[in-house]
Each structure stands twice: as C-alpha cells, then as structure tokens.
C-alpha positions as CSV (number, residue, x, y, z in Angstrom):
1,X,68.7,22.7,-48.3
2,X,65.8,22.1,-45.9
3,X,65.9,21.6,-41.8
4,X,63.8,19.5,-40.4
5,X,62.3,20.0,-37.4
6,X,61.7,17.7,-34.5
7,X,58.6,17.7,-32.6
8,X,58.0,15.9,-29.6
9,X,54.0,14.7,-29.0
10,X,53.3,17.2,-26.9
11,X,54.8,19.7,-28.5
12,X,53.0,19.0,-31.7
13,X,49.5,19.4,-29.5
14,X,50.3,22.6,-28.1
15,X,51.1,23.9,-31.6
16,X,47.4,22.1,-33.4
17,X,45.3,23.8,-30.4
18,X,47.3,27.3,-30.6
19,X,46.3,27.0,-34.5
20,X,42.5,26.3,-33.7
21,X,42.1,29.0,-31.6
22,X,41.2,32.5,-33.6
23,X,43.6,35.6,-32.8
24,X,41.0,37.9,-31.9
25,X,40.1,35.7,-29.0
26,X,43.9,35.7,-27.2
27,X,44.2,39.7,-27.6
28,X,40.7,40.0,-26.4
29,X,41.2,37.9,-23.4
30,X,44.5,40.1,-22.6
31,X,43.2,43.1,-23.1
32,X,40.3,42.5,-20.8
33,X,42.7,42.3,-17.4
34,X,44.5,45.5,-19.3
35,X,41.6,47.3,-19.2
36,X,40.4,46.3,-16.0
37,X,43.8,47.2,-14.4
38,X,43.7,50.7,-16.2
39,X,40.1,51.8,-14.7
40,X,41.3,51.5,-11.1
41,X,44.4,53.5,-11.5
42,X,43.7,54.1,-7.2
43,X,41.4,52.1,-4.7
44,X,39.4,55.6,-4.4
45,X,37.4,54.9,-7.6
46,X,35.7,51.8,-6.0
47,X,32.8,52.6,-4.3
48,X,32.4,55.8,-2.2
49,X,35.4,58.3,-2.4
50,X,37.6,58.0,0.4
51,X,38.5,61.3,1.9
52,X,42.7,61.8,2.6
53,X,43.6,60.4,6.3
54,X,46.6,62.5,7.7
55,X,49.5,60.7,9.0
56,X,48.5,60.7,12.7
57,X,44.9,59.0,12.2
58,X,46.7,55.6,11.7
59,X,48.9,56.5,14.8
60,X,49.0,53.2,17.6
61,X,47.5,55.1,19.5
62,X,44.2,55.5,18.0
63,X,44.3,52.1,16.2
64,X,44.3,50.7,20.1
65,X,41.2,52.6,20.8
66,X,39.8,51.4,17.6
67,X,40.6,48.0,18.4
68,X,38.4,48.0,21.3
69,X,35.6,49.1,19.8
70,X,33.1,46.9,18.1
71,X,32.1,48.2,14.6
72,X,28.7,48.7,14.7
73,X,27.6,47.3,10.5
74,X,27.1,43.7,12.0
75,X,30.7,42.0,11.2
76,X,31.8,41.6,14.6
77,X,35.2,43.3,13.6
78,X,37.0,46.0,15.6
79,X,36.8,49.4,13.8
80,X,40.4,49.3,12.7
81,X,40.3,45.9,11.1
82,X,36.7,46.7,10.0
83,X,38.2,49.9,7.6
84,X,41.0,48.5,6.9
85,X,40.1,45.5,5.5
86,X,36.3,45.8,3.9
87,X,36.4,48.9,1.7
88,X,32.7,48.7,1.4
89,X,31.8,49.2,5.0
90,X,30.7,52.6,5.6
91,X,30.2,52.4,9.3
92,X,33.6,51.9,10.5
93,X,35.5,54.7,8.5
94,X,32.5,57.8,10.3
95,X,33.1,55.9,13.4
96,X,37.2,56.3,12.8
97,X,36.1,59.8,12.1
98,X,34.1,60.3,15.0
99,X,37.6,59.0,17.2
100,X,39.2,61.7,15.6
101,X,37.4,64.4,16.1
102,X,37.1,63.6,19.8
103,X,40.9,62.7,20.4
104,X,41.5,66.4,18.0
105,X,38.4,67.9,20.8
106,X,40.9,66.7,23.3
107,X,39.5,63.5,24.7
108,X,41.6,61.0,26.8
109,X,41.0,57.6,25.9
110,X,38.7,56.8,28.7
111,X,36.3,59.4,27.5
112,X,36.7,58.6,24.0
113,X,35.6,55.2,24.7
114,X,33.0,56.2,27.0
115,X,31.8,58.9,24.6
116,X,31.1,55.4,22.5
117,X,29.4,53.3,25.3
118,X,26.9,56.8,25.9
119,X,25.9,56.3,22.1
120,X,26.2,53.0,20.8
121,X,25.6,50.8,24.8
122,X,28.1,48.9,26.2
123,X,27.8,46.4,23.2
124,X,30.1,48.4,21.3
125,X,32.8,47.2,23.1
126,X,35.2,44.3,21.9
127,X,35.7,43.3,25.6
128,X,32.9,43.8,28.5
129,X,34.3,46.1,31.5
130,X,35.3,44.1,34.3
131,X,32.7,45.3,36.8
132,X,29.5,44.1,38.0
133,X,27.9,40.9,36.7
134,X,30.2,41.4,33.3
135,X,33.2,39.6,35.7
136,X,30.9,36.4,35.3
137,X,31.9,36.1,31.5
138,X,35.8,36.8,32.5
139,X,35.4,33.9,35.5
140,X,33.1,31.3,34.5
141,X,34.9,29.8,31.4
142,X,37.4,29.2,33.6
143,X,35.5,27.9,36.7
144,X,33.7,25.3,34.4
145,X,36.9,24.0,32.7
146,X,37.9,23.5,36.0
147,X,35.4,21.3,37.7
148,X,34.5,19.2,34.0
149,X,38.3,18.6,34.6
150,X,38.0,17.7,38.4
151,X,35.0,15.3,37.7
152,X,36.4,13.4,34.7
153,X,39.9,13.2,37.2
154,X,37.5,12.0,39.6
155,X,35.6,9.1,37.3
156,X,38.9,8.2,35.7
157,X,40.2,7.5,39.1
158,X,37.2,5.7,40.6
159,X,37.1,3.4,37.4
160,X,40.5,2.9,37.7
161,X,40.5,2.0,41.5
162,X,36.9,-0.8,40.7
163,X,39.2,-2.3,37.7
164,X,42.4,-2.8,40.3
165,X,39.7,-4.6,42.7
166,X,38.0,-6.7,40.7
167,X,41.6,-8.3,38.8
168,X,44.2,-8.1,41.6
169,X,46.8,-9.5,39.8
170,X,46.4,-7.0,36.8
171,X,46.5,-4.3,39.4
172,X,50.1,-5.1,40.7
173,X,48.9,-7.4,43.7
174,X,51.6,-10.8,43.8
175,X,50.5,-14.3,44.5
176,X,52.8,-15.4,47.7
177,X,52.9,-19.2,48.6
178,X,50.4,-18.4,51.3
179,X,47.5,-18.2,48.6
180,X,48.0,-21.6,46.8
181,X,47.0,-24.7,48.3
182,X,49.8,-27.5,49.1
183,X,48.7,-29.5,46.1
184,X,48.8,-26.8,43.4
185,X,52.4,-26.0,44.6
186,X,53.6,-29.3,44.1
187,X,51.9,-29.2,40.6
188,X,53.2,-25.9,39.8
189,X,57.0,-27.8,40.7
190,X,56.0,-30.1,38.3
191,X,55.4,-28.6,35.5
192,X,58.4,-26.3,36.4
193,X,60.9,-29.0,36.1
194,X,58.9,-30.9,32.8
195,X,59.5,-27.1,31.2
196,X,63.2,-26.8,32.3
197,X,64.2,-30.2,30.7
C-alpha cells in the first residue's frame, strides 16, 4: 500500500531548489560562521592585546573624568565612550591609563584634568572652562536665538498691524450706519426684505 503525499506549490519549489544545490556547499557555508565564532573565543585576540583592567578603573568616578576629556585620535568622542566602544583606537585606552596612574599618584580630579590641559591644551576638553572669552561660546547661542526671535516677533507683528490697516473690515473694524450713505441703506433694506420673502 502506497501514501501519497501532498505538496502544495510552494512546497514543491522549496524541495526542487534544495535538490539543485550540492551538499558540500550548505555544510561549507555553516561551517564558515563556526569557524569564525571559534577563532575569537575572547575580544583580546582582535587587534592589540588588551591588558586586565581591575574593578575600580571602570568606577563613576573615573568614567566622569573621562567623560570630560576629549580623546585625542580625531573622533571627537570622550575617552570613556572612545575605549569602550572602538576597540581599535589605541589613544583612548594609554590616555585611560594615564587617568589611572594619576588618580593611583593621588591626584584630585581638578589636577587630573589639569594634568591633561598642561599636555594635550585646553582642546582636550569636552566642554571649554567657563572663564575668560570661553563664556562667549556658553552665552552667545543663547543671545542670538534670542534677538532672531525678537525680530521675526517684531516683523510678524508689523505685517500684521499694515494687513489690519489696509482691510479694516478683515481686521475686526464694524461698518455702523454712520459710514453708508442714505441711499445704500435704503438699498441694503431692500434687498433685506426681497431675501426674507
């Protein structure tokens, strides 16, 4: 006694291109992401070693001094998101060293920081010190938003005002009895009573 077996369409295509393509080419595909997986058995083995951190080098404390300095490899990033984030950079893990050794010196934050400024200029900070002509960049943004703001208030108004003057009637003003002649009223009355009928 035979079954039969039902196919639907697509069913049957799935089984024809499984059938055309050669063994040798699915195990090789698979075992290419197997043994990519099993070289990098830690994230040590790409690129340069990475040396052990202890537990207190990732402590908020440093992290917020690294997040105030600039890494100096060109990326713009702080020097924690800088290390943590491209594992190729080699800048921002000797600067994190270099924060170490001066908080394990016994360096307050201030002179860790200003240890940075003496070495690398005041470009290596995320933020400029609010002091001198540096308090330009923390007031001017706001100054200029301030009076673009105050002059388009001030043309928006004025256009405003020249649109109310030159159609009164569009700008609240009411027509009173006193502004239409004898004759128009008595037309207006007119047509007022042919429309009511």
């Amino acid at each position: 006694m035979s079954s039969s077996v039902i196919l639907s369409r697509r069913e049957a295509v799935h089984v024809s291109l499984a059938a055309l393509l050669p063994v040798p080419f699915i195990h090789a595909q698979g075992g290419a992401q197997d043994a990519q997986s099993e070289r990098l058995p830690y994230p040590g083995m790409v690129g340069a070693s990475k040396e052990r951190i202890a537990d207190y080098e990732n402590d908020p404390f440093i992290i917020g001094m690294e997040e105030q300095l600039r890494c100096t490899c060109g990326c713009n990033l702080d020097v924690y998101t800088c290390r943590t984030t491209d594992f190729t950079c080699a800048t921002s893990p000797a600067m994190h060293r270099q924060v170490v050794q001066l908080i394990e010196s016994g360096s307050t934050a201030q002179e860790v920081i200003d240890a940075f400024v003496a070495e690398y200029g005041e470009l290596v900070l995320m933020a400029p010190k609010k002091e001198g002509f540096n308090i330009v960049g923390y007031v001017l943004p706001g100054m200029a938003i301030t009076v673009v703001g105050a002059i388009m208030l001030w043309i928006l108004s004025r256009k405003s005002r020249v649109a109310r003057a030159n159609n009164p009637v569009a700008g609240g003003a009411l027509v009173t009895d006193s502004d239409i002649s004898a004759e128009d009223a008595k037309r207006l009355e007119a047509e007022l009573a042919d429309l009511e009928r």
